[in-house]
SEFI-584017 format. One line per 10 residues: number of its first residue (from 1); for each residue x, y, z of N, C-alpha, C. Coordinates in Angstrom, 3 decimals. Example, Ala and Ser with C-alpha at 12.3 -4.5 7.8 and 13.67 -1.06 7.14 Angstrom:
<bados>
1	13.190:-5.690:7.800:12.300:-4.500:7.800:13.200:-3.300:7.800 | 12.850:-2.250:7.080:13.670:-1.060:7.140:12.900:0.030:7.870
</bados>
This chain:
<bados>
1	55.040:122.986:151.327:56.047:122.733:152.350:57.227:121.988:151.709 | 58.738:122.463:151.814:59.453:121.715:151.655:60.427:120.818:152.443 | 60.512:119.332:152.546:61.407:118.776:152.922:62.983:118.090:152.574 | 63.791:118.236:153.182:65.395:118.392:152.626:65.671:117.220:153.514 | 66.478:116.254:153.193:67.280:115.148:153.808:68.613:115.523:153.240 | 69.553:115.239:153.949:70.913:115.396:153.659:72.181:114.681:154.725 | 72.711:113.983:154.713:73.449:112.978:155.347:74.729:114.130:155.321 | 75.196:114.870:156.064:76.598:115.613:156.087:77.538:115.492:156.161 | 77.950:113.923:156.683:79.326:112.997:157.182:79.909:113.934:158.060 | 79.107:114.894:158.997:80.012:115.484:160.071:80.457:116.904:159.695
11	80.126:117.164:158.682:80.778:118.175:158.197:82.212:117.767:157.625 | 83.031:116.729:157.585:83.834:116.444:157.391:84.276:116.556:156.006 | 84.116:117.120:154.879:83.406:117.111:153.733:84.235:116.371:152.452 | 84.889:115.828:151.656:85.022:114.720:150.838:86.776:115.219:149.994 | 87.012:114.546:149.059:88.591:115.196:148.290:89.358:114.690:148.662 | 90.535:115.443:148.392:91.656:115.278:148.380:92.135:115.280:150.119 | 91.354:116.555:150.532:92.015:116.789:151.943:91.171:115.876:152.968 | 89.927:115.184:152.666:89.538:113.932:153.346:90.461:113.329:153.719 | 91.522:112.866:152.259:92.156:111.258:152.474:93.254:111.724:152.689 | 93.986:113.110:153.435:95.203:113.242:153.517:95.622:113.935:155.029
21	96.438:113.090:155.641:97.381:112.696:155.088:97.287:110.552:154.396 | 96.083:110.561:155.333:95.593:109.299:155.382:94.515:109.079:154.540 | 93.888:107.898:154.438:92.456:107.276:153.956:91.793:107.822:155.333 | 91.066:108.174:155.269:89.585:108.717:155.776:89.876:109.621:157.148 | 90.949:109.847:157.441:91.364:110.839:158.298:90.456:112.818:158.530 | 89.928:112.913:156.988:89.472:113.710:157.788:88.139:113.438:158.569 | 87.747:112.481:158.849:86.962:112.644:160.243:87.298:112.871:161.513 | 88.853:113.031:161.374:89.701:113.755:162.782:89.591:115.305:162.425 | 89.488:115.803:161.781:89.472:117.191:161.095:88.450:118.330:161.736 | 88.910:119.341:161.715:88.195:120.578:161.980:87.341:120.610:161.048
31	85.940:121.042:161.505:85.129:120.925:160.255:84.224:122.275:160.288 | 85.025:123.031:160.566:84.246:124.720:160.887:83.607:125.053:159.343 | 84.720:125.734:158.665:84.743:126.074:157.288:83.748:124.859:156.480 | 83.762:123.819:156.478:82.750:122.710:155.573:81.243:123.239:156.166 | 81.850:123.239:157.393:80.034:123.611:158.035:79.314:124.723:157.875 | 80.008:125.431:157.684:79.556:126.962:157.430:79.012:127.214:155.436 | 79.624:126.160:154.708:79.432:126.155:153.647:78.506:125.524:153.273 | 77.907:124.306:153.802:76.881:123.270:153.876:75.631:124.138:154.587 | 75.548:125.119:155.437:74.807:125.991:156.110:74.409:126.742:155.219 | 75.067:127.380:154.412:74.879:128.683:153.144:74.268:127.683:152.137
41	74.552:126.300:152.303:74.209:126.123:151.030:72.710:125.372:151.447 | 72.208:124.728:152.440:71.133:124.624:152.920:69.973:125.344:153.354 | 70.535:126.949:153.823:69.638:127.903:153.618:69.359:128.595:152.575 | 69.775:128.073:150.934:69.523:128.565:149.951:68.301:127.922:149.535 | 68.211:126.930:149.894:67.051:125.719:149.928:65.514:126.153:150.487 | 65.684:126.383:151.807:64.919:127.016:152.244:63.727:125.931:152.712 | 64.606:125.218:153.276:63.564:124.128:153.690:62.728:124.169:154.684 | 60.904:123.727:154.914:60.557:124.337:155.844:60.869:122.948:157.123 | 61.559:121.391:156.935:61.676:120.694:157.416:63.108:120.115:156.660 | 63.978:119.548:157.770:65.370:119.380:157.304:65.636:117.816:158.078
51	66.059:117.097:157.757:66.559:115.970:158.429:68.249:116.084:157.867 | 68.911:115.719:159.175:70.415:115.876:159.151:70.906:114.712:159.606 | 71.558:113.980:158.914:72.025:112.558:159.270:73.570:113.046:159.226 | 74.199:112.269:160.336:75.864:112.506:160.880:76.276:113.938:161.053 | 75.761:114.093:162.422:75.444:115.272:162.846:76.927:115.181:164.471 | 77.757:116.061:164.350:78.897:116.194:165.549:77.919:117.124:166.429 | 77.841:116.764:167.725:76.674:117.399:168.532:77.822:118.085:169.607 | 79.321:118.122:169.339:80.362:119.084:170.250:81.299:118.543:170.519 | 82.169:117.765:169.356:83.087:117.107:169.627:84.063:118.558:169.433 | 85.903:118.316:169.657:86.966:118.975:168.979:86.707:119.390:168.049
61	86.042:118.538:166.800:86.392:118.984:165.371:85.343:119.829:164.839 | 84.104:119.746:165.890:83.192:121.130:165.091:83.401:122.329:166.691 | 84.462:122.121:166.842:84.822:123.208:168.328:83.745:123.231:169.388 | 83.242:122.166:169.714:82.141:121.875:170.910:80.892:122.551:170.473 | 80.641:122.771:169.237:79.512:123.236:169.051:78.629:122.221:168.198 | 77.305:121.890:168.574:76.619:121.504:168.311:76.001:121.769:166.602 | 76.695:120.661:165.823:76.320:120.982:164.107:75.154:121.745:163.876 | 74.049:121.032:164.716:72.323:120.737:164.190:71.812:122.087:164.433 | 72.688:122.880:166.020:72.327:124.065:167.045:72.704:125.488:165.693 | 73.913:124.828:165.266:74.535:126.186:164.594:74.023:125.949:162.916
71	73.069:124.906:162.230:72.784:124.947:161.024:70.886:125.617:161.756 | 70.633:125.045:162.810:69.065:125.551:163.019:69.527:127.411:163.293 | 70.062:127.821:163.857:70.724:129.199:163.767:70.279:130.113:162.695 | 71.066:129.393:161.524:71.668:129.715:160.346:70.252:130.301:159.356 | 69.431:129.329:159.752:67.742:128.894:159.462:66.814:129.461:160.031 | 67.251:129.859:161.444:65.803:130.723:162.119:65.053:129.066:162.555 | 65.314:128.136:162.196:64.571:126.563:163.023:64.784:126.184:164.184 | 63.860:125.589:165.168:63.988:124.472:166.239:64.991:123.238:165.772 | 65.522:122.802:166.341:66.386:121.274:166.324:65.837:120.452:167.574 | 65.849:119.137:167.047:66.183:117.978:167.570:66.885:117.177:167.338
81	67.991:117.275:168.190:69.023:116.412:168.083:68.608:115.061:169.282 | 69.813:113.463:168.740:70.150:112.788:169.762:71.176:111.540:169.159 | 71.582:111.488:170.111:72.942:110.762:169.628:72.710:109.233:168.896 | 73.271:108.415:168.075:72.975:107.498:167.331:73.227:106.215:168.458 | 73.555:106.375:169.130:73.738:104.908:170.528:73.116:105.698:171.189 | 72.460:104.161:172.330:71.597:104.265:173.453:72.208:104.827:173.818 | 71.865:105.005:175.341:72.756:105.364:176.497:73.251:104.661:176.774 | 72.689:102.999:176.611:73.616:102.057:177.864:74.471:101.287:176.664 | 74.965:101.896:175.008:76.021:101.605:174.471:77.109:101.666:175.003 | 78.176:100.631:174.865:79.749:101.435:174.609:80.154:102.474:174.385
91	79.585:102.415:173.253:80.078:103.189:172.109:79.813:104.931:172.972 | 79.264:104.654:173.791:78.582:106.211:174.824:79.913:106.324:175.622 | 80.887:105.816:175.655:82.232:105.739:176.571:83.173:106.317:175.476 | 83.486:106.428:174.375:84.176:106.843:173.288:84.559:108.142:173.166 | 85.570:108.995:173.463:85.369:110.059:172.446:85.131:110.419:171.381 | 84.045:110.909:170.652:84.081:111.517:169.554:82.827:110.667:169.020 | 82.802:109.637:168.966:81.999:108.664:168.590:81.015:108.982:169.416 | 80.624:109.227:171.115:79.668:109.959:171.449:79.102:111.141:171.574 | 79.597:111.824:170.796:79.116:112.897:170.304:77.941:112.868:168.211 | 78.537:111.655:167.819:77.744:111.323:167.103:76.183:110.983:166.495
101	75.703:112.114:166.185:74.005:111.891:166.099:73.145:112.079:164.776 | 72.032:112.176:164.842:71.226:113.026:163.687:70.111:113.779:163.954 | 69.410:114.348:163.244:68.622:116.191:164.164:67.485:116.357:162.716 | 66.591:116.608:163.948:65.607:117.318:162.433:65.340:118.622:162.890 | 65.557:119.594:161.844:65.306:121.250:162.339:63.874:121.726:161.527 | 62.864:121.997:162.182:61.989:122.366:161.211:61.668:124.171:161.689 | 60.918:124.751:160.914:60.043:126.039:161.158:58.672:126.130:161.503 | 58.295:124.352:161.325:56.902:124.492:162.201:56.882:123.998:163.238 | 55.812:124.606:164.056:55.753:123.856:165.270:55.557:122.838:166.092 | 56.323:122.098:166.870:56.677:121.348:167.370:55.815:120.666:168.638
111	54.663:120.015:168.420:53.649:119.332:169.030:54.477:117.982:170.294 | 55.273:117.644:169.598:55.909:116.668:170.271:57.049:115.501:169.473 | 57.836:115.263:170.582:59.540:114.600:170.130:59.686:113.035:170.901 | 60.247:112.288:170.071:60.290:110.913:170.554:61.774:110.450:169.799 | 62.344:109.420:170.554:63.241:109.297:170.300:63.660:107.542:170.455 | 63.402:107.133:169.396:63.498:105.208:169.480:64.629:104.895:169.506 | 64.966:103.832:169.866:66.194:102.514:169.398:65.975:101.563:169.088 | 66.465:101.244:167.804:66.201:99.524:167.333:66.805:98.791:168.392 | 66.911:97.441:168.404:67.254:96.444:169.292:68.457:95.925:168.615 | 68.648:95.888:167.352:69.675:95.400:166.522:70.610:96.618:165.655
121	71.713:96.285:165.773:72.307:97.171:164.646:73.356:98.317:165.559 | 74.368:98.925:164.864:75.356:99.991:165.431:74.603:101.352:165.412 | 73.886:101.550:164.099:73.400:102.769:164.368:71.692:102.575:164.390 | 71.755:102.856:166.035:69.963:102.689:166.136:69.201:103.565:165.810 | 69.177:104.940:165.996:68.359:105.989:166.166:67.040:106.391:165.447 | 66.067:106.283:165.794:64.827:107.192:165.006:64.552:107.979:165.804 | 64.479:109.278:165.004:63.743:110.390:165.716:62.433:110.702:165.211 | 61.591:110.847:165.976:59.955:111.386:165.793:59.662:112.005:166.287 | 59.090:112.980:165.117:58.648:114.582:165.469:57.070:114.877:164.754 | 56.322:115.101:166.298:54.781:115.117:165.560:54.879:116.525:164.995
131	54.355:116.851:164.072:53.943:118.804:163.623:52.392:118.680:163.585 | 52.123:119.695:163.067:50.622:120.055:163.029:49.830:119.130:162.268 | 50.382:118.993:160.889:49.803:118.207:160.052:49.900:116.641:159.590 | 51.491:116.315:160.682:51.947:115.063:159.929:52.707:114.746:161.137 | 53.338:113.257:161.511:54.660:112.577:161.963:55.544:112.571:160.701 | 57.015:113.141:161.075:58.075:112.492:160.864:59.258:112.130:161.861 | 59.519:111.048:160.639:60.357:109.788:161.672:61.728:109.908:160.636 | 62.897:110.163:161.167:64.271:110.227:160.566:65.474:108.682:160.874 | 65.333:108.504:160.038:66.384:107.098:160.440:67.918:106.766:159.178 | 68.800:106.191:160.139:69.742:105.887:159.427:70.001:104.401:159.658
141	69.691:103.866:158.937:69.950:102.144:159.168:71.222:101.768:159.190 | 71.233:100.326:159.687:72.392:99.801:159.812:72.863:99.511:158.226 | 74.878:99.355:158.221:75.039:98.871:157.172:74.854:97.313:156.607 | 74.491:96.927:157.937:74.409:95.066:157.813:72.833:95.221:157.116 | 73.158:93.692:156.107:71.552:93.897:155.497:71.134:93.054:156.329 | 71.142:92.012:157.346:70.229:91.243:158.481:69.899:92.679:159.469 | 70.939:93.054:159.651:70.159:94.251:160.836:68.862:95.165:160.303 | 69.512:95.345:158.834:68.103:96.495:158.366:67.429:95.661:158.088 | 66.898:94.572:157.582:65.875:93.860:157.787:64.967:93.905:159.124 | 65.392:93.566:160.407:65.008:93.358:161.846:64.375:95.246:162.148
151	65.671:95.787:161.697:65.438:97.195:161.481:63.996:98.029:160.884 | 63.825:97.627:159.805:62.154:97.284:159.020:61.449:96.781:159.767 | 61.445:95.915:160.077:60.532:95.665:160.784:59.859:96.185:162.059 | 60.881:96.754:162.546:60.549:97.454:163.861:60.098:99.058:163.682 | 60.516:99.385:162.643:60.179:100.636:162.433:58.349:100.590:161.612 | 58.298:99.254:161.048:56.390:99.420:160.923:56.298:99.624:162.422 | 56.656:98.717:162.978:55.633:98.806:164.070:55.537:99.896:164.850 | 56.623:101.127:164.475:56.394:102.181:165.248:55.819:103.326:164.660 | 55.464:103.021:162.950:54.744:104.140:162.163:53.628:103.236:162.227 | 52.915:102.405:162.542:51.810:101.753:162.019:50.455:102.582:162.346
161	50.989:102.996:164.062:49.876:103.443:164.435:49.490:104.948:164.779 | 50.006:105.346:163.422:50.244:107.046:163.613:48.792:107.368:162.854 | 48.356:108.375:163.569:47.330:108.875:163.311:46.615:109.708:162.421 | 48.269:110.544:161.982:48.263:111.255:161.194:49.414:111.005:159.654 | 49.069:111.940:158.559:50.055:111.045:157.564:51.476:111.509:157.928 | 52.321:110.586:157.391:54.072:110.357:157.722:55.028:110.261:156.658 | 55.837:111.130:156.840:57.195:110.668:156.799:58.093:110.152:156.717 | 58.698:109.166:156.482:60.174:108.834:156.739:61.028:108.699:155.602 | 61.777:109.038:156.572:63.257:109.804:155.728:64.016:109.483:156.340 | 65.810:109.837:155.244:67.313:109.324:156.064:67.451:108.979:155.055
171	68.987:108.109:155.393:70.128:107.093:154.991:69.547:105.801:155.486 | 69.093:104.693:154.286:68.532:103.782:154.659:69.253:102.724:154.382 | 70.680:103.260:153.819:71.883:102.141:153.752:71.023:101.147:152.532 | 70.371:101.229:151.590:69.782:99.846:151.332:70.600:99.839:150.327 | 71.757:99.393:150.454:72.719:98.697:149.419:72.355:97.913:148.127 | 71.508:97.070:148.748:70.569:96.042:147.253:69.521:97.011:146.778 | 69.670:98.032:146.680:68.256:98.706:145.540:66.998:98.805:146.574 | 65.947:98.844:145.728:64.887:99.299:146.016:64.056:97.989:146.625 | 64.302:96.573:146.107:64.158:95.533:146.654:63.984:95.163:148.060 | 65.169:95.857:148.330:65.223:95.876:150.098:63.786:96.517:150.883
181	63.353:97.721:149.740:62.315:98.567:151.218:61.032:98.028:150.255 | 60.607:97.026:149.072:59.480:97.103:148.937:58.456:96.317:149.626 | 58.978:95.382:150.950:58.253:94.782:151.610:57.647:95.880:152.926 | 58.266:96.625:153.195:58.556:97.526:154.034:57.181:98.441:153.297 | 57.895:98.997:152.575:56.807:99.754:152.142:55.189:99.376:151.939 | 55.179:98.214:151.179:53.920:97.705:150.674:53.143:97.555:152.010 | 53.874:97.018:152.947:52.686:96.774:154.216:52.541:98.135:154.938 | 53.402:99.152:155.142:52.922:100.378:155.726:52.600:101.560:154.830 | 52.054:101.119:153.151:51.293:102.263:152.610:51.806:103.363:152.384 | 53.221:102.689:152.324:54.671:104.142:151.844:54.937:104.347:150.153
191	55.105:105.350:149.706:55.716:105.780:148.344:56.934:106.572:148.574 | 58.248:106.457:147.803:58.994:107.140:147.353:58.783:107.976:146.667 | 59.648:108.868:147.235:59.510:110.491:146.189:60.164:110.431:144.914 | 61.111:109.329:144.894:61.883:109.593:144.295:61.598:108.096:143.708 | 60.440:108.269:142.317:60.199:107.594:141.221:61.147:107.140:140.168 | 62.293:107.590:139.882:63.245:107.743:138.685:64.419:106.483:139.518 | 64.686:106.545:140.890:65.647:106.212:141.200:66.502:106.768:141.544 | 66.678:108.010:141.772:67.776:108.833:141.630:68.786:108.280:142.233 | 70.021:108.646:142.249:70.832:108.097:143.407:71.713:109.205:143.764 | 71.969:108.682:145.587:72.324:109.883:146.326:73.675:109.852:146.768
201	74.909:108.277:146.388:75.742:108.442:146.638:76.596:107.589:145.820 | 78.377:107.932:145.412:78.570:109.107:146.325:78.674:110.409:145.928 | 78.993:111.581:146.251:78.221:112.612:145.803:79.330:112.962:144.002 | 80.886:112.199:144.412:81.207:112.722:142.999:80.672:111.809:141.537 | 79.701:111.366:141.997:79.608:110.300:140.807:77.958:109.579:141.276 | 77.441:110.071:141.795:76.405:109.099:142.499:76.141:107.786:141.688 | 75.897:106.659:142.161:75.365:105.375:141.199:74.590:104.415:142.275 | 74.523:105.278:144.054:73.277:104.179:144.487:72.478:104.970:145.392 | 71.452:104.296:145.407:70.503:104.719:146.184:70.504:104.504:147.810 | 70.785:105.371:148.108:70.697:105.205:150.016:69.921:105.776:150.442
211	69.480:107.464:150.475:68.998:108.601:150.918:67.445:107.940:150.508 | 66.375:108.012:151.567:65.219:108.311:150.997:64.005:108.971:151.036 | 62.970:109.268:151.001:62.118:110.095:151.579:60.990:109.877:151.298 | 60.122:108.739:152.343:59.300:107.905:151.989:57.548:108.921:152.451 | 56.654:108.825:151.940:55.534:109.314:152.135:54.146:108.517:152.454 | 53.178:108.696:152.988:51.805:108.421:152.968:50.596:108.606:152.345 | 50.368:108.183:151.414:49.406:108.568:150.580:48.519:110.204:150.610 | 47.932:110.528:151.742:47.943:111.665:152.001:48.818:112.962:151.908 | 49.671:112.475:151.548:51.072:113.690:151.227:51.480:113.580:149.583 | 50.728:114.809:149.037:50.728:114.920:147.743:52.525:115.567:147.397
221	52.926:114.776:146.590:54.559:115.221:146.243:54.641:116.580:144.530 | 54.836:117.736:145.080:54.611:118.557:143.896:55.940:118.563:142.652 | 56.905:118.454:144.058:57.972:118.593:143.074:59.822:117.918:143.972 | 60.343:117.053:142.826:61.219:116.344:143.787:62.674:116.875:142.704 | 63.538:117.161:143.716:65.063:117.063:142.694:65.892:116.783:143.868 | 67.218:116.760:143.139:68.179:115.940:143.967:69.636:117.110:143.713 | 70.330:118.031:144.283:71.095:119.199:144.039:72.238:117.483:144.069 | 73.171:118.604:142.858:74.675:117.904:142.477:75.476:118.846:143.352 | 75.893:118.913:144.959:76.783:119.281:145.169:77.936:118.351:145.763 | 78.708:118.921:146.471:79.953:117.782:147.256:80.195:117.826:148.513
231	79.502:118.597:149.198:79.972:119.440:151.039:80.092:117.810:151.466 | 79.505:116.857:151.023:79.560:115.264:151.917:79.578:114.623:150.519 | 79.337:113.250:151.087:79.968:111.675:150.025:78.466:111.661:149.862 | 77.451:112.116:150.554:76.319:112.251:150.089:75.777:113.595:148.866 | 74.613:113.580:148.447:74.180:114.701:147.821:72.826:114.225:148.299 | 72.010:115.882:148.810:70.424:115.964:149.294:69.609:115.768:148.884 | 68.612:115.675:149.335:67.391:115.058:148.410:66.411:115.866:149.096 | 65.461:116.438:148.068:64.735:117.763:148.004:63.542:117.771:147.698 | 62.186:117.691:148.577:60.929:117.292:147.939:59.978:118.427:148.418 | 59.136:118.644:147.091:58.143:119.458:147.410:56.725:119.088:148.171
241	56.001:119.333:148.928:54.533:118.599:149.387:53.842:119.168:150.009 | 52.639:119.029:149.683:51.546:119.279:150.183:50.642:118.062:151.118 | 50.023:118.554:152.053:49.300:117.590:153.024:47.622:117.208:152.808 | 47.222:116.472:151.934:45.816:116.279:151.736:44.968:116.374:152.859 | 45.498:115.661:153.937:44.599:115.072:155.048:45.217:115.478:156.041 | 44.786:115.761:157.266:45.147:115.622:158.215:45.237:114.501:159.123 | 44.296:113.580:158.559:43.977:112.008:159.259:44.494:111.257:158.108 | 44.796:109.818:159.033:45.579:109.475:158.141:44.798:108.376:157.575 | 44.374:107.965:156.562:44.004:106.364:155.830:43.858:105.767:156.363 | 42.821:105.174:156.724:42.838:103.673:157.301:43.504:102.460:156.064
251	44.169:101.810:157.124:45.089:100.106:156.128:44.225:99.722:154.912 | 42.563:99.473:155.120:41.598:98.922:155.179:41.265:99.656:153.410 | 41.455:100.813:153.401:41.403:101.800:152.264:42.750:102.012:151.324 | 43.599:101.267:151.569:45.179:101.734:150.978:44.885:100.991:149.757 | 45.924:101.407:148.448:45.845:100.585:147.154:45.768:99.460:146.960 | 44.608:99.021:145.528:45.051:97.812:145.209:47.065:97.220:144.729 | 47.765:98.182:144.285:48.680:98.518:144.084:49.568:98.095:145.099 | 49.170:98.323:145.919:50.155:98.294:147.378:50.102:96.546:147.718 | 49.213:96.218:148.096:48.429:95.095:148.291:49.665:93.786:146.894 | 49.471:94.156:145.744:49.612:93.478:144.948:51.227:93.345:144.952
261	52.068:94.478:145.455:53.375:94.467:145.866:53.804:94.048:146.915 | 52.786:94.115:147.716:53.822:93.033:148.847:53.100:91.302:148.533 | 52.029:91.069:147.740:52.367:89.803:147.356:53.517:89.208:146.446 | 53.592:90.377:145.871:54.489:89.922:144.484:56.082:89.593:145.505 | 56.575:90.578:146.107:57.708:90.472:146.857:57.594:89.049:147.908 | 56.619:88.298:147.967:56.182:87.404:149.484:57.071:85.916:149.392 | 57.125:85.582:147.853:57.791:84.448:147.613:59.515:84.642:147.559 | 59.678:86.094:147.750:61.016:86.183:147.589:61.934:86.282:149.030 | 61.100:86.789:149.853:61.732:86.825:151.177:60.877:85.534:152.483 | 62.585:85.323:153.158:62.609:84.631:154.482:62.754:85.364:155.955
271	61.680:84.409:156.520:61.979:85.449:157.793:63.416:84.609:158.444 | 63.550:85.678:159.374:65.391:85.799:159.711:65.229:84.691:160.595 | 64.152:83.813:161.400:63.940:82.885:162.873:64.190:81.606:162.067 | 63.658:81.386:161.380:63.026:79.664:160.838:63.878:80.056:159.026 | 64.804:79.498:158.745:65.123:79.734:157.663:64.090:78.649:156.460 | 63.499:79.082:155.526:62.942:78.166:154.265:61.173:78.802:155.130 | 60.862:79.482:155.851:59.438:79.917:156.065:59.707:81.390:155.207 | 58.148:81.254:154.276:57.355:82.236:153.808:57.194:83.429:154.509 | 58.084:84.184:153.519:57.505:85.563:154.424:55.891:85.795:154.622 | 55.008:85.172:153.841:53.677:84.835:153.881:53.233:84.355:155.284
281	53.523:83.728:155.685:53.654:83.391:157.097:53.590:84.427:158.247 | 54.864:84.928:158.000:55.243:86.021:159.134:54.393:87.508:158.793 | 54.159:87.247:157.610:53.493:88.915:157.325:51.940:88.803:157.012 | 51.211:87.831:157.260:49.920:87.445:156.933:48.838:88.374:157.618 | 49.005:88.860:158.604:48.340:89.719:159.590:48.457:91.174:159.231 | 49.780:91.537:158.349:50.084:92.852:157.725:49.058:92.644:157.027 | 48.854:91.442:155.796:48.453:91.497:154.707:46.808:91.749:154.683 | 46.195:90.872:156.128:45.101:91.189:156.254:44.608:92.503:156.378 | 45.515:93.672:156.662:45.086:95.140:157.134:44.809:95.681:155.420 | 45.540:95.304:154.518:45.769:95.857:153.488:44.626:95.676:152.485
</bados>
């Protein structure tokens, strides 16, 4: 099975004619032609699961058509789309800005769809999509590093108790490196696909890591690359996998490995309430599962 993450910026797609006549103007832009090229170039892929981060769900500039509707098309896939603000945002009063979302299109079938909001942060959204064999959960974090912190945290608590092995993937904004998700990871029994580091932005030069595509031990990774194109300020990230299990690990059974990384990380982080307390403290009850 293959899974594709790819952040699109809207179709809006990067250059010269981005920043002109202005700095970042083309996100006012028609984005027909980018979209149609990012489509050809995503069904060359052939992904059997797609996560689409900055997704226009029918503003002016993709002509009221729904990005996610006309790339699942393109694909022969189901979509799930939903917009990156609650409902009871502002930001839901905006033109253009509410039309703003992200969508996962897959070719398998679709057991069931959920749709979270963090409590903190501009862009809340996780989407969760059970399939046959696995949950995935698509997220784009905030750019504040206090929000994606609070952000982490809330998102264990909504993969913790999945039954089956998972997913997650997106734009995880983690600006500071890999540092940022190894507390994250170590307590919910996650690996990156992407061992080397790769980095996913920006796409003419990449030098950081944002994009990621996190797994469950049960999800054997065959084969991972990262395509050099430009349709966005992003470039995709492309993983091969297979599903060991259908059930997922108990905490109780996860690595010594795992275990030994979120101690190692424990003296380095504070929780956000009580400044100078041990993340040891606040995460002691994780640690016991592990």
């Amino acid at each position: 099975m293959r899974m594709m993450v790819y952040n699109i910026r809207y179709g809006a797609g990067v250059g010269r004619r981005f920043h002109t006549p202005l700095p970042f103007s083309g996100f006012l832009k028609r984005t027909h032609a980018n979209l149609e090229r990012i489509g050809e170039f995503i069904k060359s892929m052939k992904p059997d699961i797609l996560g689409l981060i900055e997704v226009d769900s029918g503003s002016y500039r993709s002509n009221r058509y729904n990005q996610a509707e006309s790339i699942a098309s393109v694909l022969s896939h189901e979509h799930v789309f939903d917009s990156k603000y609650s409902l009871d945002s502002l930001v839901q009063k905006i033109p253009l800005f509410n039309k703003q979302g992200n969508a996962l299109l897959t070719n398998q079938p679709i057991i069931d769809q959920k749709s979270h909001y963090f409590s903190q942060g501009f862009k809340r959204l996780v989407i969760e999509l059970e399939l046959d064999a696995l949950f995935v959960f698509l997220v784009h974090l905030s750019i504040k590093y206090r929000h994606r912190h609070n952000q982490l945290k809330e998102l264990y608590t909504l993969i913790k108790d999945a039954k089956k092995p998972i997913i997650v993937a997106g734009d995880f904004n983690a600006f500071w490196g890999d540092e940022e998700l190894s507390l994250f990871m170590a307590a919910a029994g996650l690996q990156s696909v992407n061992d080397e580091g790769i980095p996913s932005h920006p796409s003419r030069a990449p030098r950081r890591q944002l994009d990621y595509i996190l797994h469950s031990p049960e999800i054997i990774v065959r084969n991972f690359f990262v395509p050099q194109v430009r349709f966005s300020d992003h470039v995709p990230l492309v993983c091969d996998f297979e599903v060991e299990s259908t059930l997922r690990l108990p905490e109780n059974t996860r690595t010594v490995k795992q275990a030994k990384e979120l101690d190692r990380r424990t003296d380095l982080y504070e929780s956000d309430n009580i400044k100078g307390r041990l993340a040891a403290e606040v995460i002691s009850e994780i640690r016991k599962r592990l």
